[in-house]
N, C-alpha and C positions, 0 to 999 in steps of 0.2 A: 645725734639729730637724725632724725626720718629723711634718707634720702633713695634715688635710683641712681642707677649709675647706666652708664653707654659706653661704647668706642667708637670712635666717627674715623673713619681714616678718609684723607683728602686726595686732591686730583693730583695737588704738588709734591705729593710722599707721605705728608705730615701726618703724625698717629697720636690720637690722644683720649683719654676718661671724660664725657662731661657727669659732671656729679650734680644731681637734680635736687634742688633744698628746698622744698615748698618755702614761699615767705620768708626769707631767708633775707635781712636785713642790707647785707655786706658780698659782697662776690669776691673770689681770690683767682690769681693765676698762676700758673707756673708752667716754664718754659725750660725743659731742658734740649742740652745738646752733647753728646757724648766727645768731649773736647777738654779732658783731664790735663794732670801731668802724664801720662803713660805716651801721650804722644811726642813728647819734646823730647831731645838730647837732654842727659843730666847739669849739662854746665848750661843749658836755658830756662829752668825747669821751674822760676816764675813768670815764664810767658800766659801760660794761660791766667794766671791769675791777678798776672798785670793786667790784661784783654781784660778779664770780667770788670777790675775798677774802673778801666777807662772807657768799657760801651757803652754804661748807662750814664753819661756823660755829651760833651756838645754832639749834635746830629744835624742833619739837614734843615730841621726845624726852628731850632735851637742852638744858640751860635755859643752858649757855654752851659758846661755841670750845671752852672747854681741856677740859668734861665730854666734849663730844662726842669732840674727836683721843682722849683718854687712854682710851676705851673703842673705838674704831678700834687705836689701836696696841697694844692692851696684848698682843698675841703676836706684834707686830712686824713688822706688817702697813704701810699705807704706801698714803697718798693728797695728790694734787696737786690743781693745776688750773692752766690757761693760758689767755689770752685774746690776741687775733689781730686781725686787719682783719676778715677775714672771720667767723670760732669761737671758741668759749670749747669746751675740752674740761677732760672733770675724770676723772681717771681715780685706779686703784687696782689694788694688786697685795699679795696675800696668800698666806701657806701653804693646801696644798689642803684643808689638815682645817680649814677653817672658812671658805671662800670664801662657804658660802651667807648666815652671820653679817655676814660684810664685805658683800658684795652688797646685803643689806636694809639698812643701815646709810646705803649711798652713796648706793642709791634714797630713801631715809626724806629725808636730806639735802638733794636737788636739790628732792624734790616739795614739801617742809614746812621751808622757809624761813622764818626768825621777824625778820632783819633788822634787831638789835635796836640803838637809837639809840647806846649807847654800844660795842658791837663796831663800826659803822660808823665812829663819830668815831677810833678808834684804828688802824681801815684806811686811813685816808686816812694818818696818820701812815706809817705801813707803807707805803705805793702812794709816797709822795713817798718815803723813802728807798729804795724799788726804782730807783725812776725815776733820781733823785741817783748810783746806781751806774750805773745804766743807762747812765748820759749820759756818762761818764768813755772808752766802749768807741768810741773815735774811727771804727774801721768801723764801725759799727752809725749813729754824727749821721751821717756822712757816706753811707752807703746809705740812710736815710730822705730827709736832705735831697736824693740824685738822685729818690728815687723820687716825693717829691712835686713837683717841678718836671717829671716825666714825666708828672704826672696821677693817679695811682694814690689810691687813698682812704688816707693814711698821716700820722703826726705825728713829727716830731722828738721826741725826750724833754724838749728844752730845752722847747720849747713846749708840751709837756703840762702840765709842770709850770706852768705860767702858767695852767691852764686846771683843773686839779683843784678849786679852790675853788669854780669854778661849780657843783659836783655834789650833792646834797643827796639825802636817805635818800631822799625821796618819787622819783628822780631813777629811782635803784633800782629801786625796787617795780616800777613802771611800768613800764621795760625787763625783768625778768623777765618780766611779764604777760606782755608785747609780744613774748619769744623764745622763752618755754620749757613749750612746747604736745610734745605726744606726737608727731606726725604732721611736727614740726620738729628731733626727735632721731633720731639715729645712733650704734650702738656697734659695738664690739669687744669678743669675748672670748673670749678664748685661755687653755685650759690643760687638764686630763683633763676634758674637756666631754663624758660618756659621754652616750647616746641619752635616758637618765634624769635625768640633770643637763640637759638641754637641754630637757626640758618643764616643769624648775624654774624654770630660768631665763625662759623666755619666758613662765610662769604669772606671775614678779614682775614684769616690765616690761609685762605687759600691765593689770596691777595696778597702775602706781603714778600716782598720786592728782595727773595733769595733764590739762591740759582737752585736748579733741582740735586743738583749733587748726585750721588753713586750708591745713596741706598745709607744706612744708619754704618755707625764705623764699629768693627770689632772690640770687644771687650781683648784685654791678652789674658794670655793663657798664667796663669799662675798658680805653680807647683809648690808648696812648700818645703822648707828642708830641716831638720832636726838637725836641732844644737847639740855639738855635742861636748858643753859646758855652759855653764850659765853667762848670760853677759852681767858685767858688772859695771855701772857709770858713777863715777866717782864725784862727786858734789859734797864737797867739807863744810858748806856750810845747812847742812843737811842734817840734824841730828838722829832725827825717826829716819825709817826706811821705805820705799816703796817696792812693792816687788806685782808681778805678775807670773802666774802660771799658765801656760796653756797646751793643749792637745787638741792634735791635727787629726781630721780625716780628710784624703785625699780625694772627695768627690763630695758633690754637693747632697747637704742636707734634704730626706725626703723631708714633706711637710707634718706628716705624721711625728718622724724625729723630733722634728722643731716643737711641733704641740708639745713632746716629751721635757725637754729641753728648759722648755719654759715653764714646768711645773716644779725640774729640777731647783728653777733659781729660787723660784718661790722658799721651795721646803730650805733650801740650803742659807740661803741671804736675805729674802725680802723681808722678813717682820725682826722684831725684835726677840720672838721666841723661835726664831729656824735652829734649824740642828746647826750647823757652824758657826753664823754671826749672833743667835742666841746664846750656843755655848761659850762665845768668845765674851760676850758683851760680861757675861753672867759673872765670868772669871776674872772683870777689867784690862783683856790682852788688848781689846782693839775697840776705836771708836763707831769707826764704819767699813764694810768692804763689800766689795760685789760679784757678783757672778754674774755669764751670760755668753752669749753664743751667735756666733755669725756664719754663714755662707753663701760663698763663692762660690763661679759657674766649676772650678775646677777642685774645689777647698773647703770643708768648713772647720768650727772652730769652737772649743767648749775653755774659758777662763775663767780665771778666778786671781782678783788682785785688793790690794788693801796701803794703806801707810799702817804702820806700827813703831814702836820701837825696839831697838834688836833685843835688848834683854828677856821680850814677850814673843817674839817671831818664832823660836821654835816650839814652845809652847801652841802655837796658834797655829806651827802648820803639823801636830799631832793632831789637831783638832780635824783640818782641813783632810791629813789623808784618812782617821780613821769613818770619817763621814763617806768618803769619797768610796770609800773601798766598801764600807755598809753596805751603800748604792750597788753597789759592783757584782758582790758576794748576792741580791736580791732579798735586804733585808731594810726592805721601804716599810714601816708600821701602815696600815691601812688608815689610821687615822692623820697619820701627816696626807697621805695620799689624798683624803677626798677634802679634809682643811684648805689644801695649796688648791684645789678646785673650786671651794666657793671663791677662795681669795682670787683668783684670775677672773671669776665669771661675775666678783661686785667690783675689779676694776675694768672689766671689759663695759657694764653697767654706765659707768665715771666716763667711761672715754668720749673721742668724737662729741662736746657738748659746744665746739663752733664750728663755724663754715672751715676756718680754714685747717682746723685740726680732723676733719673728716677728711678733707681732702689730704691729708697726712697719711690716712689708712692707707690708700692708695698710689702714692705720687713714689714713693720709696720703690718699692716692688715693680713697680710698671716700669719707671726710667732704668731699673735696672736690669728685668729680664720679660719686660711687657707681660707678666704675669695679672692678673686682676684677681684679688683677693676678693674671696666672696664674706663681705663685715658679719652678715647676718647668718652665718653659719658657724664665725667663731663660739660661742656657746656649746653647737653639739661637740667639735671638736676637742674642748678642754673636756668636755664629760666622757668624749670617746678614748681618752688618757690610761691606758691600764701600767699595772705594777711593771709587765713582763717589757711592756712598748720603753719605759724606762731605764730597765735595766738591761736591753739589748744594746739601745742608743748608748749609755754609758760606756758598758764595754765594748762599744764598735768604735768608741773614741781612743780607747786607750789602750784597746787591742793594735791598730793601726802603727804603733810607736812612733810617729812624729809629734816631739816633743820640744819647749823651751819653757827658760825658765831666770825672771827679770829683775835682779835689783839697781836702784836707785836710791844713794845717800851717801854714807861714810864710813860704813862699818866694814870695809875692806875687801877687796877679791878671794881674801882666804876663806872670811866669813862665809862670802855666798858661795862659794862650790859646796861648803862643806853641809848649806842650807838643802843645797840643788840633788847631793846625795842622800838629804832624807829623805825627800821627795820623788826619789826613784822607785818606790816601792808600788807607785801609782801605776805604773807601766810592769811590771811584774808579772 
């Protein structure tokens, strides 16, 4: 969607993107606050995500959860909340003919929390069957469990779950006090945000009723550390396998890298002709698997993970190193190169086709290091993509040697080591 974008920063600290949609049907918000688990002891460490169930719940207005949502939704209107390592963001998306109604409603919400002992007691009920589903989604135990044995501030779901009962309402209070200060929040909001609607808007958030606090709270520092075996989680009733690979570099991603990175996943995984999930497919090793790449202010992070079954896993990870190493050695065919370029620049085309998925473009990046992606220059940058920008980024990942490497199933701790030394040829 055709939009502008701004930063308005306020009187009370508060720093935010408005995203301008001409005619733009629906307006969305979002509200974050840097108020993860990294700030809790490990034996608290569903405090913050108790807080996020129970804030948007009874408040000064609103004497319970269900008056509050049923006078939020009654024109069908629509609000969340999510909580992270790092954030708790609580967002909302409503028709334009009463955005300012919703707006004051979500503010009323975050700032006049009421906490009340029995919505609490019934969250917790709630937070342990999220977590009970949670834990069933074998990638997800098994990417926690690499990511805390890498160092990262993270919990398995099995283990939260052992750890919910430590948390208690006062648990709560305390950690809202402790995160949700003005000058420690960040929004988005995307939708017909006309010059008038924008000094409504910044008149409510500069208005809403939280202390100034100390300034936004630090990210932590997170180093990673090389395994020096594979982890292996044993699940019998598991017959395929899950596994993940990945390589560290210990500083963040430039954005150039990234551009690279993301032409990598293309050529390797995203169609069904890529050089490794096409050679896999071609050969019936594997159904689906992906690739792709993260970073951290301290860290970034190049993987590649799949379910298979063992019988086809080493088959499939010859596949995985002799592609890897192709990359490595700078033997990109120019035609995969400029393919994985239109393929980015007709899903770049796709992207952003609603209010609140534009405002996606940006809300990721900004809460995380206030960065503002410029949307309408992603194009030249995929084209600015060469062979060499590729294959540096490649071997600067695996030059670095911080390395793991993840199975999840049955096929036993001997299996995977002995998986974990094929794949050592990658760091080589």
């Amino acid at each position: 969607m055709k939009h502008a974008i701004s930063e308005v920063v306020l009187n009370n600290g508060a720093k935010g993107l408005i995203v301008f949609i001409p005619d733009a049907t629906v307006m969305t918000f979002e509200f974050n606050f840097r108020a993860g688990e990294y700030l809790v002891e490990r034996d608290k460490w569903e405090t913050p995500h108790l807080m996020e169930h129970v804030l948007l719940g009874a408040n000064e207005l609103y004497p319970t959860a269900r008056s509050f949502q049923a006078e939020l939704e009654k024109n069908g209107a629509y609000a969340n909340a999510s909580t992270g390592s790092y954030d708790i963001t609580y967002e909302a998306e409503c028709a334009d003919m009463e955005w300012d109604r919703i707006l004051g409603l979500v503010l009323n919400a975050i700032s006049k929390p009421l906490f009340l002992e029995e919505e609490f007691d019934a969250e917790v009920g709630n937070v342990r069957e999220e977590l009970f589903a949670r834990s069933n989604n074998h990638f997800r135990h098994l990417n926690l469990a690499l990511r805390e044995k890498y160092g990262f501030k993270v919990m398995t779901d099995q283990e939260r779950l052992k750890q919910i009962e430590n948390v208690t309402r006062k648990d709560v209070q305390q950690h809202y006090k402790n995160t949700h200060s003005a000058d420690n929040m960040r929004f988005v909001i995307a939708g017909n945000v006309t010059p008038l609607r924008q000094e409504t808007i910044v008149s409510m958030i500069e208005n809403i009723e939280l202390p100034k606090g100390k300034g936004r709270l630090a990210l932590p520092k997170e180093v990673p550390r090389s395994l020096r075996k594979a982890l292996y989680i044993d699940v019998p009733s598991v017959e395929n396998l899950y596994f993940y690979i990945d390589g560290f570099m210990k500083r963040h991603l430039m954005d150039s890298e990234a551009d690279a990175l993301n032409l990598v996943n293309i050529i390797y995984t995203e169609t069904l002709h890529s050089r490794i999930f096409g050679a896999a497919r071609e050969k019936g090793l594997v159904y689906g698997m992906s690739t792709n790449y993260s970073r951290l202010i301290d860290s970034s992070n190049f993987w590649i993970g799949a379910q298979v079954m063992p019988k086809n896993f080493s088959k499939l990870l010859d596949i995985i190193i002799k592609e890897i190493n192709r990359t490595k050695d700078g033997k990109i065919p120019s035609s995969d190169l400029e393919a994985a370029k239109l393929f980015a620049l007709g899903r770049y085309q796709r992207s952003a086709q609603t209010v609140s998925g534009t405002a996606g473009l940006y809300s990721q990046r900004y809460f995380y290091d206030e960065v503002i992606e410029d949307y309408y220059e992603v194009p030249n940058r995929i084209k600015a993509v060469t062979k060499d920008a590729i294959i540096d980024t490649m071997n600067a990942i695996f030059k670095a040697g911080v390395k793991g490497f993840g199975v999840l199933g049955s096929c036993g701790d001997e299996y995977t080591q002995e998986r974990y030394k094929q794949i050592m040829s990658l760091w080589e």
